[in-house]
C-alpha positions as CSV (number, residue, x, y, z in Angstrom):
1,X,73.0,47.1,81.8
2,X,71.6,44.1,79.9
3,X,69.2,43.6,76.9
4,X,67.7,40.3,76.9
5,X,65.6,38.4,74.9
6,X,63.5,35.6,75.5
7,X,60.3,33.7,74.4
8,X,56.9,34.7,76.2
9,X,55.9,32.9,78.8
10,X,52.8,33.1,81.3
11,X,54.0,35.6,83.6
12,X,54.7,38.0,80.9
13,X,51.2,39.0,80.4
14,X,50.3,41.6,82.3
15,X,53.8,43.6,80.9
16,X,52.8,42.2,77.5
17,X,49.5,44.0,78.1
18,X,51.1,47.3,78.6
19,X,53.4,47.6,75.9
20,X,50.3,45.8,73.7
21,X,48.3,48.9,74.4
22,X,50.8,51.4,73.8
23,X,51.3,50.0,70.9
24,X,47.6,50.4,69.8
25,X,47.8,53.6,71.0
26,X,50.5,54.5,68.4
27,X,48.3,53.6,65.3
28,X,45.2,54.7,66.2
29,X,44.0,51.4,66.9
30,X,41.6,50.2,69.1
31,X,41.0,46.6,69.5
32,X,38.4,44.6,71.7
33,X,39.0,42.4,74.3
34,X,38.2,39.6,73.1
35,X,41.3,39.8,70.0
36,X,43.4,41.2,72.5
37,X,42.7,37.9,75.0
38,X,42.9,35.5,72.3
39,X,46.4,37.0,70.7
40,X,47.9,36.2,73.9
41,X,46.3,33.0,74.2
42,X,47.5,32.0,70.7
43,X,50.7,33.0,71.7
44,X,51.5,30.9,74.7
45,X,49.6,27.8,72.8
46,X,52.4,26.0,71.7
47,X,50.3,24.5,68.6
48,X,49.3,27.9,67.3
49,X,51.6,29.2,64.8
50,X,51.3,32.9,66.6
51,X,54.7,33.5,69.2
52,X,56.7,36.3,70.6
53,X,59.4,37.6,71.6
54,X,60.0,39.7,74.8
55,X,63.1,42.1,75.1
56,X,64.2,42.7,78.7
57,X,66.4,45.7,79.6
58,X,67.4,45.1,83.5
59,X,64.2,42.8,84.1
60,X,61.9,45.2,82.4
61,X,60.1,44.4,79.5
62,X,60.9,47.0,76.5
63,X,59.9,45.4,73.5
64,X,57.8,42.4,72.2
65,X,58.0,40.9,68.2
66,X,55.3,38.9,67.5
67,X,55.9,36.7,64.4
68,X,54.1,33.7,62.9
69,X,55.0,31.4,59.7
70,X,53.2,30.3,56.6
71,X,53.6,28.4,53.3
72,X,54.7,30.4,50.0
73,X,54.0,29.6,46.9
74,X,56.8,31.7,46.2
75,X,59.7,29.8,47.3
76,X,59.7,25.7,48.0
77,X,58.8,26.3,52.2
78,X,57.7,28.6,54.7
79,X,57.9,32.5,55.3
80,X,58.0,34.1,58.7
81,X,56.3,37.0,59.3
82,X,57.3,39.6,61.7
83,X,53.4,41.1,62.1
84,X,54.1,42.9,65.6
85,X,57.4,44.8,66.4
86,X,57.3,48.0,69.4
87,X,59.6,48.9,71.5
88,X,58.4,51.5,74.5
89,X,59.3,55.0,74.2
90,X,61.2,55.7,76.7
91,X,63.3,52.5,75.2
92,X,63.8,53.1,71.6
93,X,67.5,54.4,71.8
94,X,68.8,51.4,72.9
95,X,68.8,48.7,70.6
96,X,66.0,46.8,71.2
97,X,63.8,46.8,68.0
98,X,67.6,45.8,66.4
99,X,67.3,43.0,68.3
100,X,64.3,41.3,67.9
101,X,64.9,41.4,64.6
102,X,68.3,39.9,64.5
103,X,66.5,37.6,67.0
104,X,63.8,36.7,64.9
105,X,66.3,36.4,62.0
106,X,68.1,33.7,63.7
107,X,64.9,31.9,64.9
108,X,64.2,31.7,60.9
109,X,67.3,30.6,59.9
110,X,67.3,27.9,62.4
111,X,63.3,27.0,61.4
112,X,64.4,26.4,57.5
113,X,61.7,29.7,56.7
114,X,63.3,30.8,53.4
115,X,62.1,34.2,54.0
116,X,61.1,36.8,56.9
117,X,59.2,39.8,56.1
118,X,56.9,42.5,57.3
119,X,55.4,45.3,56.8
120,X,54.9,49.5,58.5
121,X,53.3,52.6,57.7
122,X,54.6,54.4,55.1
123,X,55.2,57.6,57.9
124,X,57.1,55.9,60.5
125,X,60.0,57.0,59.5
126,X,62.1,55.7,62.4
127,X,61.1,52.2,62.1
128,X,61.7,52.7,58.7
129,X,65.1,53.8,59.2
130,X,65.3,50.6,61.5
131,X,64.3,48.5,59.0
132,X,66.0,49.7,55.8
133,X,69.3,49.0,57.5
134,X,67.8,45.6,57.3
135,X,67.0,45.7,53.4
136,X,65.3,48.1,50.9
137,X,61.9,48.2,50.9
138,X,60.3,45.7,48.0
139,X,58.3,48.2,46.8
140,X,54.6,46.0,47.3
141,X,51.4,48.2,48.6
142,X,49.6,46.1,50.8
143,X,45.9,46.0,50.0
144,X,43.2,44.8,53.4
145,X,39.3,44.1,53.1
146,X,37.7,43.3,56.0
147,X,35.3,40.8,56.3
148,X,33.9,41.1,59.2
């Protein structure tokens, strides 16, 4: 039994779609098309700053971590930002969110980002578990108008 991870790729999208849904589906979220489409676009553009991460377990996908990478006027280069981690259900016992994020942490490393962060609802209390293993939170309140 193996847990893979690898970037996205083409064929990936229909799987991607799946989990992408249920992931809506766990915060209440309902997006349109046309974001959905153009996500996964930006993703497999290889001059978009958007990418992911697919976790495999036995040639299924489980899990995707979709991360991207900015400036900081905080530190002297770039953060990554981990905006998208789920793993399915019926997967989350066996280690996969773990992974992506170690994944992602040595993607970072390797990049030169100086720091990787991200963000969760204050109730998910297992990915919160998940991630304080990681580091405490920072204590910031994100704040979100939208413009549109």
């Amino acid at each position: 039994m193996t847990l893979t991870i690898r970037w996205a790729s083409a064929q990936d999208e229909a799987f991607f779609r799946i989990l992408w849904q249920q992931y809506l589906e766990f915060y209440n979220v309902i997006l349109t098309e046309k974001v959905t489409q153009s996500t996964w676009t930006r993703i497999l553009n290889p001059s978009a700053r958007i990418n992911a991460r697919f976790a495999f377990y036995e040639g299924d996908m489980v899990g995707f971590a979709v991360h991207h990478h900015h400036d900081s006027t905080w530190v002297d280069g770039f953060d990554g930002y981990l905006e998208d981690l789920f793993v399915s259900a019926q997967s989350r016992s066996m280690g996969a969110g773990r992974a992506l994020i170690e994944d992602l942490i040595i993607i970072s490393r390797a990049a030169g980002w100086k720091r990787l962060y991200w963000h969760t609802n204050e109730a998910n209390s297992r990915a919160r578990s998940l991630y304080d293993s990681f580091t405490q939170s920072d204590g910031h309140v994100r704040y979100r108008i939208k413009l549109e």
